[in-house]
N, C-alpha and C positions, 0 to 999 in steps of 0.2 A: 223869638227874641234871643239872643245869644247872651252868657250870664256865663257865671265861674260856675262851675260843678262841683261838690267836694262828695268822694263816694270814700265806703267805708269799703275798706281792702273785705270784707265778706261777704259784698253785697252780690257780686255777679258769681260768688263759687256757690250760687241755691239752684237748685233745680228742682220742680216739684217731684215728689215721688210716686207721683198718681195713686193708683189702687195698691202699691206694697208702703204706704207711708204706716205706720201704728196705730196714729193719732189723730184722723182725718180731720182735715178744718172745716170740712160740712156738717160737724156735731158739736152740739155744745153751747155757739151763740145764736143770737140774730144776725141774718144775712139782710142788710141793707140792699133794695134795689131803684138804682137811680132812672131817672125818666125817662134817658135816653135808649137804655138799654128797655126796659118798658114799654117803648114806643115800637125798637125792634121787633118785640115778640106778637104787638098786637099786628104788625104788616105780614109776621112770619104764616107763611098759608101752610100747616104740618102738624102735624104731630105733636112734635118736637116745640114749635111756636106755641100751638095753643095748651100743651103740657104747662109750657112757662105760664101762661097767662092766668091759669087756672092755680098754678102756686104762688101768684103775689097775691098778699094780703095788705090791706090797708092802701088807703086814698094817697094821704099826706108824705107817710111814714111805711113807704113801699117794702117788705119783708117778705123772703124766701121763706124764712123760718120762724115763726111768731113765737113759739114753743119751745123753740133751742132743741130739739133733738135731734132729728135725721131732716137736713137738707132735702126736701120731693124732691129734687132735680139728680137727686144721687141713686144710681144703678145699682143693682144689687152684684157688681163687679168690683163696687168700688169705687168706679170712674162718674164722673159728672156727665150727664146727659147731653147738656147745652156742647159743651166740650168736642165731646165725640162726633156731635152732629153737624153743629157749625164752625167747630174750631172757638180759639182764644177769644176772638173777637167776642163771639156770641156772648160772652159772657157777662155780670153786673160787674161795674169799674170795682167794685172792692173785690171781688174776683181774681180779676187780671194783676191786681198788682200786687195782693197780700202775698208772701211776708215783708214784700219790702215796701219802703216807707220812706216819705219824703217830705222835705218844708222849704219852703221857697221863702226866702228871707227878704227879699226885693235885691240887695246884692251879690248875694251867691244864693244857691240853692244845697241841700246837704242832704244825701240819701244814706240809709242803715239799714237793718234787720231787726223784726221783730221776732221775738223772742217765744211771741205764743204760739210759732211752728214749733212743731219738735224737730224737723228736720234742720232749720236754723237755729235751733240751740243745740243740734249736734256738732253743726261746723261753728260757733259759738265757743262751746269748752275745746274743740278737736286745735283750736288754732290756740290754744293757753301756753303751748311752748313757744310759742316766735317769738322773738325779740321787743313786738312791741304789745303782745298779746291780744294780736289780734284789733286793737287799737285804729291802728294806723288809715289816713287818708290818703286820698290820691285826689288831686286836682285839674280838671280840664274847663275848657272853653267849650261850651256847645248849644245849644238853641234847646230854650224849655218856655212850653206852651203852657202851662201848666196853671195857675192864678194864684198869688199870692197867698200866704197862710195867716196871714193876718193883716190889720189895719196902719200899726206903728210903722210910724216915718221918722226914726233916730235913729240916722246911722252912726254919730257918736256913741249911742248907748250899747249898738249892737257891735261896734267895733270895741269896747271894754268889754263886751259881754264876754265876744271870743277869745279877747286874751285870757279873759280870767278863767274861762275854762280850759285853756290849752296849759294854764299854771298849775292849776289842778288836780287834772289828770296827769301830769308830769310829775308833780309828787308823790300823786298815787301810785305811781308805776316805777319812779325810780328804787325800788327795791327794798328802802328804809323802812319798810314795814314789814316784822318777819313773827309780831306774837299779836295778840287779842287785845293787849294792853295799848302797846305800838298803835293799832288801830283804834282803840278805842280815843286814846291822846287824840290822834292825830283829828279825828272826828268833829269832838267837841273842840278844837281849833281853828275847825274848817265851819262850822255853824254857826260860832260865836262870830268870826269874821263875815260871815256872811251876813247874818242880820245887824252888825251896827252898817254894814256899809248899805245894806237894804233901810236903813235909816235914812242915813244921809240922805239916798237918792230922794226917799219921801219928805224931806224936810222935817223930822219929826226929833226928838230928841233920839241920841242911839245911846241903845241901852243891848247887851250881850245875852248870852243864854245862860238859860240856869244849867248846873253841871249835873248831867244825871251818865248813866253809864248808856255808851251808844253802842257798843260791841263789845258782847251781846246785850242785847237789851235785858232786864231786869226779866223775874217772874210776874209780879206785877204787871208792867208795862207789856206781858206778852199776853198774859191773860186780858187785859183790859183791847187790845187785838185780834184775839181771837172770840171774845163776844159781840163784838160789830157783826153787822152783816156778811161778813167775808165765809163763814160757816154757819150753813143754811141744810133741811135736812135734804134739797133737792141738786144736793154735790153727788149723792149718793148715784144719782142717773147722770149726770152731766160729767162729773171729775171724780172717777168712786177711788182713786189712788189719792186724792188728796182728800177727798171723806174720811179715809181710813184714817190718815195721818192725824186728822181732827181728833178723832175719835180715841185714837191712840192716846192725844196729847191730854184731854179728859180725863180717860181711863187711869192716866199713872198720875195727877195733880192736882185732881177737884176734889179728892178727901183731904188734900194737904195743907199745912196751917204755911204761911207765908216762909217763915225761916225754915223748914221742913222742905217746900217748894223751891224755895233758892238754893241751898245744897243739892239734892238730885240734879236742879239744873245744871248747875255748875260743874257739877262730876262730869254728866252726860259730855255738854259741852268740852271740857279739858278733855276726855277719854277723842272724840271726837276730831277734833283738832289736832291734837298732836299723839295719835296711835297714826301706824303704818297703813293700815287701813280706810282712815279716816280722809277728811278735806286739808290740806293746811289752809292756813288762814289767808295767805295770798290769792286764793283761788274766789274768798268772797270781796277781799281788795279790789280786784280787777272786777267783778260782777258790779260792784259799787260804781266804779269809773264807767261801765257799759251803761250804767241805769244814767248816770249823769251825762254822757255821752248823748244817748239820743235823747231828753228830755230837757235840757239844761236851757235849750231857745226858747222855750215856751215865756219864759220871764221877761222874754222882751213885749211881751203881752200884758204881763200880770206886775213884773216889777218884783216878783217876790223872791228873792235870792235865796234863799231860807225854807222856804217851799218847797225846791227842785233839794234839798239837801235832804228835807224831810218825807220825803218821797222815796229818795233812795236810800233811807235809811229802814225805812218800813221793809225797802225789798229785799234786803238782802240780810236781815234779821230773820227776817220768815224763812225765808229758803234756808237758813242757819237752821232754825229750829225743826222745820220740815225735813230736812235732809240726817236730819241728827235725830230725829226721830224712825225716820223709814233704815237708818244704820243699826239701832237698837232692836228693830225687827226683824233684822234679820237682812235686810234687799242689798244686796251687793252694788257698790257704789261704780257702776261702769258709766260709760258716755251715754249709753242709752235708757238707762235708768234715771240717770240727773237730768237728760234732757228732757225724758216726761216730765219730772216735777218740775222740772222751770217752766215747762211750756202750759202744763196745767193751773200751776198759778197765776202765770203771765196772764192766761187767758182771762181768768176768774178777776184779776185787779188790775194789769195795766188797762184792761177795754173798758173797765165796769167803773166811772168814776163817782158814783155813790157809796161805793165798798171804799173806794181809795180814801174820797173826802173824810168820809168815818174813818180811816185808820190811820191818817195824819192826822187826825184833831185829837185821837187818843196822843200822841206824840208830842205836838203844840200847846197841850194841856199841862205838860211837863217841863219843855223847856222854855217857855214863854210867860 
């Protein structure tokens, strides 16, 4: 069926890097394997076929990798077995299309990059100098087979949805944001607004958010974050660059009485920010807009406008604090050092929504 396309100007500059990638995506999670591809391996008369058949585990909830460590289907080259032997095809649908990502909205459809490649969060920061940062759409007419992503049939709802994020992010990027304060203002502007009009929609009385500091987030509210589920001692084998971080973040603040812990932050943070060295703050602006960027349509499901705020609000707090952490240790702040930690985290909380749920409810505890 033919539909509008909206792709994001990063999606077709990926190319996988097979066996020189750093971060391979065959370690770490669960590899879902759907039936079709399933159905493949059982007709495949080889090797190769009954390899596969021999690594899906479970009836319902078909998995390469049950354990999260090393993908069986992964060679000791590097390279994917299925790959080499059958080509793309061969491969399970989440396979073929990870890092990029797509929602078919019933009137357009809108494809992006995820983040939890590290290859895609190189060309991610790598494109921070264009004009539109990386941002920007392209639109076409073309034929997507694809099936819907969801159930809702309002396309008035979904046609405000789009304005209001294209408002949005057009604040966010038009340059007015150049300190921590800047952003924090503008945050707690952007939340409060979004939750009375997440009122409205509900019918319910609209009531604002409580003002708490959104950039950066509190000591408190970061420690209350990093007790969730999201550090587990099993990072250690899965994400050991972001264990450390964990660990790190422990090591200098669990003996500290509250006003004790908020000063160090806050040094760290200022030294961070604005040394020569460090991130300016525009660079978690724009990471802000990306997280709202791909996530922001889910709400045409949930309704929750407030939600998608506080989701990316979580994210780009962490990566603050992680990044400002792994600066203090020493790890030289280049493309391919941020690109692990984003993509190590990405992995750990955009896929894992039990981590996430738990670490917007420490959030929602605050401003609601």
């Amino acid at each position: 069926m033919k539909t509008t396309i909206r792709t994001s100007v990063l999606y077709d500059r990926f190319s996988c890097l097979g066996a020189d990638c750093p971060q391979n995506c065959c370690y770490g999670w669960k590899i879902p394997v759907d039936e079709e591809s399933e159905e493949k391996y059982r007709r495949e008369r080889s090797i190769t076929g009954l390899r596969a058949c021999l690594a899906v585990h479970g009836r319902e909830n078909r998995l390469f990798n049950r354990l999260t460590l090393r993908c069986p289907m992964l060679d000791p080259d590097g390279l994917c077995a299925l790959q080499k032997k059958r080509g793309e095809g061969f491969l399970p649908a989440v396979c073929r299309v990870y890092p990029r990502e797509w929602a078919n909205l019933g009137t357009f459809v809108e494809r992006t990059l995820d983040l939890s490649c590290i290859h895609a969060a190189e060309i991610y920061l790598e494109a921070a100098s264009e004009p539109d940062g990386g941002l920007a759409m392209r639109e076409e007419t073309g034929l997507w087979e694809e099936p819907r992503s969801g159930t809702n049939d309002d396309p008035e709802f979904l046609e405000e949805l789009t304005g209001r994020r294209e408002e949005i992010l057009a604040g966010l990027m038009d340059g007015g944001i150049a300190t921590a304060e800047d952003f924090d203002t503008y945050l707690y502007g952007l939340a409060d607004a979004q939750k009375r009009r997440q009122d409205e929609i509900l019918r319910v009385e609209a009531h604002g958010v409580n003002r708490i500091r959104m950039f950066p987030f509190s000591v408190m509210l970061l420690n209350e974050l990093m007790s969730t589920s999201f550090y587990e001692d099993h990072l250690r084998l899965r994400a050991p660059g972001l264990y450390r971080m964990c660990r790190r973040y422990y090591k200098m603040f669990d003996r500290l009485s509250e006003i004790e812990g908020q000063k160090k932050l806050d040094a760290m943070f200022a030294r961070f920010l604005t040394e020569e060295d460090g991130i300016p703050v525009q660079d978690y602006v724009r990471y802000f807009a990306y997280c709202l960027q791909r996530t922001f349509f889910a709400t045409y499901e949930d309704y929750s406008l407030l939600r998608r705020v506080e989701e990316a609000l979580v994210h780009v707090n962490v990566l603050l604090l992680l990044e400002t952490l792994a600066r203090e240790a020493g790890v030289p702040m280049t493309v391919r050092e941020r690109a692990s930690m984003i993509s190590a985290y990405e992995k750990r909380v955009f896929h894992n929504s039990d981590v996430l749920r738990a670490m917007v409810k420490c959030v929602t505890d605050r401003l609601v």
